[in-house]
N, C-alpha and C positions, 0 to 999 in steps of 0.2 A: 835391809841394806847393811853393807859392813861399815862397822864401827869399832872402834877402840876394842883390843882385844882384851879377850877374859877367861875364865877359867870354869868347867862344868868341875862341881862336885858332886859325887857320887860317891856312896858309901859300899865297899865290897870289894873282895880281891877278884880279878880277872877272869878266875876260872868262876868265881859265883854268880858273876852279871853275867858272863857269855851261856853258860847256863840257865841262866832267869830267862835270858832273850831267846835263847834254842825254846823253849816252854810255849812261853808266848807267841811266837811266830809258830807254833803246830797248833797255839788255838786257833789262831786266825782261819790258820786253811781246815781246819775242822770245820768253823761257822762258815765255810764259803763251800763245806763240802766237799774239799778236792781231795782225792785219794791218795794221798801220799806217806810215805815213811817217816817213821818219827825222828826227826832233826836232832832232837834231844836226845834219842839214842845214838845217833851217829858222831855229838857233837861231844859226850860226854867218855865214853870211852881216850877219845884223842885228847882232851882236857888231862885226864888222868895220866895218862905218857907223857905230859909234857909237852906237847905239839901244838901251841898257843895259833903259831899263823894255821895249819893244817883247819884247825876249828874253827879261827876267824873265819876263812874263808868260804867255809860253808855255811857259815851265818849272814854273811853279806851276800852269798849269791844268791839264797833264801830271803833274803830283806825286802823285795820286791811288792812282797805281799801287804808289808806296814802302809801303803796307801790305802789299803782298804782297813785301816784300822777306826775304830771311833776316832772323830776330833779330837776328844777331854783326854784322849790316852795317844794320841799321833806324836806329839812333839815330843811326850816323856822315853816313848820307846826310841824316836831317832836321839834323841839326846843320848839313850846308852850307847846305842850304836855305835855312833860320832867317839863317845867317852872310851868304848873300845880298843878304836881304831886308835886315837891319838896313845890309847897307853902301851895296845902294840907297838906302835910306832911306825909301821911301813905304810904312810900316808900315801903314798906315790901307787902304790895297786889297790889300795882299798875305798880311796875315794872317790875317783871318776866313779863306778859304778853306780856310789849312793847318791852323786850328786844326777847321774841319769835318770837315778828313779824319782828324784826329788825334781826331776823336770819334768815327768812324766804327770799327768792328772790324778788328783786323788780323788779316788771313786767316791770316799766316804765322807767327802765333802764337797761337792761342787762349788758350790756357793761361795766359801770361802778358800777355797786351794790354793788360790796365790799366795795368798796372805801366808797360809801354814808352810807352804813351801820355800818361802822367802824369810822365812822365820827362822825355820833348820835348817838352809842355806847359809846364813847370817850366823847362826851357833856354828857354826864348821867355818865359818871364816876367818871368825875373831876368837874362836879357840884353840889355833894354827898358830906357829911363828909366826913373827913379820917377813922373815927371809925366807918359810917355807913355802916353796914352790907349787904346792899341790894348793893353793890358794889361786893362782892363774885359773884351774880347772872347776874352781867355785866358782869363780865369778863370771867365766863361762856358764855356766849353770845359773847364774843370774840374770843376766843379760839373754839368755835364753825365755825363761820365764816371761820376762819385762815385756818381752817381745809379743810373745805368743798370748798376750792377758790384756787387761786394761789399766795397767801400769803404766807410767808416763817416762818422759826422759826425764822430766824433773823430778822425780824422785832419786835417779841414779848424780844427778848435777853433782850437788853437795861430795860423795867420794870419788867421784872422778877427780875432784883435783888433785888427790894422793897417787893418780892411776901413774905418774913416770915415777915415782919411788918406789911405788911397789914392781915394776919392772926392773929398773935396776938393783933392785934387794933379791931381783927372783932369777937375775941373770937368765934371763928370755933370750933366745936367737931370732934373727929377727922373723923367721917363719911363721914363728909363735906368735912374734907380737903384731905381725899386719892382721893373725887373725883375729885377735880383741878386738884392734882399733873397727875393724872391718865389722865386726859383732855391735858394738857402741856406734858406728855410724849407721850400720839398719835400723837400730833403737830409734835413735834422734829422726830418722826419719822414718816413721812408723809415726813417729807423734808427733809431726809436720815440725820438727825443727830442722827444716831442710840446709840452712845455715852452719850450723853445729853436725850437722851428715856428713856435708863436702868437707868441711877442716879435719873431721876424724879421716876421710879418704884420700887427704891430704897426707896425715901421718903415716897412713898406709904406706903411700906409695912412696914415700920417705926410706922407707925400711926395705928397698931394694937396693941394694949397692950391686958398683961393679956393671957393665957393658952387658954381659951375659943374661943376669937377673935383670935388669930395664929393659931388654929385650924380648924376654919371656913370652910367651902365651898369658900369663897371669897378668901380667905387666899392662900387657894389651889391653884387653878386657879392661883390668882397672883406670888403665888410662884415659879409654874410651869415656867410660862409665864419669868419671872426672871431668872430663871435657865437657859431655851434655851437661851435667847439672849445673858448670858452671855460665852454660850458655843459656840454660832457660831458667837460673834464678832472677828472676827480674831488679834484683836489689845488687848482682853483686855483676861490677862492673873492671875489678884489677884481673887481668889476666896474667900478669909477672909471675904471679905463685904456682903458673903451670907453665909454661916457656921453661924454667928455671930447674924442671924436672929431666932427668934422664931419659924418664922411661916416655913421656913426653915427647920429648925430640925425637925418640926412637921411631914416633907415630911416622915420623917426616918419607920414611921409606916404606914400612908396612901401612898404613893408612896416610897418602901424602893428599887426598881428599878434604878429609877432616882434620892434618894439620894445617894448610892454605885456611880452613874455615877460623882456623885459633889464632893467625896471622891477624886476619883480617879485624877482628874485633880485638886483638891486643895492640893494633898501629893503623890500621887503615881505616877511611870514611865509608858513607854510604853507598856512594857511587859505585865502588869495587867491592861490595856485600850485593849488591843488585848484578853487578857483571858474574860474579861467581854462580850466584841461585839461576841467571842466564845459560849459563855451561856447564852445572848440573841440576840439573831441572830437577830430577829425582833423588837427591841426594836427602834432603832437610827432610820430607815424607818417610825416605826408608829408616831413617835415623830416629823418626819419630820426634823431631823436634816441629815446634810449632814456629813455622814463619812469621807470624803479628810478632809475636813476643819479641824473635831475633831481631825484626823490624825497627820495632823502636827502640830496642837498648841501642843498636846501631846507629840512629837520629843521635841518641843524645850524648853517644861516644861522643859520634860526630862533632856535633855540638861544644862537647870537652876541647877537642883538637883546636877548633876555629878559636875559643877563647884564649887558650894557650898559646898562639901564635898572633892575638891579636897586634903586638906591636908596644909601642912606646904608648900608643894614644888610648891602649886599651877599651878602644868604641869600636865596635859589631851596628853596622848599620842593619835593619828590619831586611834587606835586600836581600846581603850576604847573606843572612843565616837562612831566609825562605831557600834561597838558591841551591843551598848545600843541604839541605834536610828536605828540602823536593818537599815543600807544605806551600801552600795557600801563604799571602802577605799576614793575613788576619790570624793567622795561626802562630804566628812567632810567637808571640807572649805567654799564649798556654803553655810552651814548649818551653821555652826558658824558666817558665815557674818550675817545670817539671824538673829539670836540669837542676836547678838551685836546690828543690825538694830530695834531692838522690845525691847530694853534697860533692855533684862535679866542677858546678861551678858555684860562684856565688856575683851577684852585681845589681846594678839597678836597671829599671825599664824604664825609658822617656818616651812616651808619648807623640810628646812635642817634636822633638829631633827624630821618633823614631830609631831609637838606637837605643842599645844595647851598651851598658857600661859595665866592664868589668872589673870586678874587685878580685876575685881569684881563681885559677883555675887547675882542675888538676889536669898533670901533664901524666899521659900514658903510656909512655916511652920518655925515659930519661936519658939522652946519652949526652954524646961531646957535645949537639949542636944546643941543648937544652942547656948543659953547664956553659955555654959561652954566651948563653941569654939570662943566667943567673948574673954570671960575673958582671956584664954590661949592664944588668940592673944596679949589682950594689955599688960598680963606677958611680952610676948617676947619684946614686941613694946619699953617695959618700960628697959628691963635689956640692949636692943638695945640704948637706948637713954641714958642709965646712960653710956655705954663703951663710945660713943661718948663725952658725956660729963667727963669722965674721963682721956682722950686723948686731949682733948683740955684745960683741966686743967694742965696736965703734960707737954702741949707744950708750955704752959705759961709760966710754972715755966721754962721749961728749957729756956727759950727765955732770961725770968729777969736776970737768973744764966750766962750767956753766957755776957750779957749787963752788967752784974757786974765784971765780969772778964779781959773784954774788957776797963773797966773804970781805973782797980786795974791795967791792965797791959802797960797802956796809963801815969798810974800816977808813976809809976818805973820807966820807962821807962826816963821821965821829972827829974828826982831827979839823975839818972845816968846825965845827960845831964850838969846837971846844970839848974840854973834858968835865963831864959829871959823871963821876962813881956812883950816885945812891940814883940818877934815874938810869941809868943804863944798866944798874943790876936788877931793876923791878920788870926793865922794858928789852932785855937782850931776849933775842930767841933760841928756843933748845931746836939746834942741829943733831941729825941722824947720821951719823956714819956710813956709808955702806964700804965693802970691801972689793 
């Protein structure tokens, strides 16, 4: 995995390692038998002239064969390689290739390939500038790997959260970078973090700008692709974060189908999820989305909506909510737990009243008629907090008034008596101030 970058040393000037390595790469294809010309002949003449990249180049297109190298000798020969290429300098032509073949399977160790390959993946990372660019095409080569092996996303977690610095250090177009985000979203789902899939294909489709590009063919597809998952994650219930997309709305004329279907669960109830799957029958099948599932995230939209419009009395009688979620009487309670459980709403269950009290709900469309049901709230909240604070003003004073009365009828009281100083200082009482 990449880390903190660093530095290969290696002892020898340029022309001595690319020559070590021309050597070695003919033994290789010696031991594999393959009849070829001697690299070290063709590599060494060009050495001598001075033709550094000319040599390179024929070393790295020859490099293909270091998969089949022993393990105890694989990383030391790509490490020259790598060592190479960075003191050439022209990272930008000499590395895609090696990072191809470092995707590819190493023969000579099945067992552990990933490992060695995510190794010298990793040395070619973090032996790169921070701002060189040919680092995009590592980590491509990474996320490749991860993919294709039994590598997790959690392994890649931890340096992903450098991944928008290293894009803006590497001045990526956004071409480039839907196609990372796009590469890291197969990952995460490949290793069922379906959650962390949809937010990287989120960013994706982020990185279309412009009417033209939201339009696209690519656009589509990804749009599409968006929309299901976030229809059949069964946990994730905001549809704002796709409404709010371009390429999205764009759905609304090339697929106006499947954007009524992203209506429906971003603002409407069940009754009009059942009239839709009514008028296209074949839609949710061809689409491959499973009806149960739509079904009941759609119940406990539902569910959302009715709480959020409960009113000032915020009680959902057992009635209402059987009625609008189309359940059996006896089922309301499972359903509300469920609700409560998926953090749309939150409240109590009564039994006794049969009713439903709610403490909070989220609302799923927030517009004017929602902010004039906030404001009417904090009206209340406010004329609620002024009576409080009116009553406890009034219980002060009368508290002072009672403590002044109590002072004025303690000093009468003394003046009928007469005056004793030595018992009235043994027997006065210590008063408390309050402010």
């Amino acid at each position: 995995m990449p880390a903190p970058s660093n530095t290969l040393l290696i002892e020898g000037s340029f022309e001595e390692l690319c020559d070590e390595l021309a050597t070695y790469i003919d033994s290789l294809n010696t031991a594999q038998g393959q009849q070829q010309s001697s690299l070290q002949s063709e590599v060494a003449p060009l050495l001598q002239e001075g033709k550094q990249e000319d040599a390179l180049k024929k070393v790295v297109t020859a490099s293909s064969v270091l998969n089949s190298a022993p393990e105890r000798e694989l990383l030391a020969a790509y490490n020259l390689l790598i060592h190479l290429v960075t003191l050439h300098g022209n990272t930008e032509t000499f590395l895609p290739p090696i990072c191809r073949n470092l995707a590819s399977p190493i023969t000579s160790s099945p067992f552990n390939s990933v490992g060695l390959a995510l190794n010298a993946l990793s040395t070619v990372f973090n032996t790169l500038p921070p701002t060189d660019e040919s680092r995009y095409h590592v980590l491509l080569a990474i996320l490749k790997i991860v993919r294709n092996s039994t590598a997790t996303f959690e392994q890649l977690r931890p340096q992903l959260q450098n991944l928008q610095s290293w894009l803006e250090s590497w001045e990526m177009d956004g071409e480039d970078q839907r196609k990372l985000y796009l590469a890291i979203a197969d990952v995460a789902n490949d290793s069922a973090e379906e959650e962390q899939g949809y937010q990287y294909l989120l960013t994706a489709l982020r990185t279309l700008q412009g009417a033209e590009e939201a339009s696209s063919a690519e656009a589509r597809e990804l749009s599409l692709r968006a929309l299901k998952s976030a229809l059949q994650f069964p946990t994730h219930f905001d549809f704002q974060d796709l409404t709010s997309l371009d390429s999205i709305q764009a759905l609304r004329k090339s697929d106006p189908v499947a954007f009524e279907l992203l209506e429906i669960f971003n603002a409407d109830q069940l009754d009009d999820f059942r009239d839709f799957c009514e008028a296209n029958s074949d839609f949710l099948s061809s689409q491959k989305l499973d009806d149960d599932v739509l079904e009941r995230k759609m119940r406990l939209l539902t569910l959302a909506s009715l709480a959020a419009g409960a009113g000032q009395t915020r009680t959902l009688p057992y009635s209402t909510i059987a009625k609008a979620l189309q359940i059996p009487s006896e089922d309301v309670e499972m359903w509300a737990i469920d609700g409560i459980r998926s953090g749309l709403v939150e409240g109590r269950l009564s039994q006794s009243d049969k009713s439903f009290l709610v403490h909070r709900a989220t609302y799923r469309v927030f517009g004017e008629h929602q902010w004039r049901e906030v404001a009417s709230r904090l009206d209340m909240w406010r004329s609620s907090l002024q009576g409080v604070l009116h009553v406890i003003r009034q219980e002060k004073a009368n508290y002072i008034k009672d403590k002044e009365n109590e002072l004025r009828d303690a000093d009468q009281r003394e003046k009928g008596m007469g005056y004793k100083p030595a018992r009235v200082a043994r027997n006065a009482p210590v008063e408390v101030g309050l402010d």
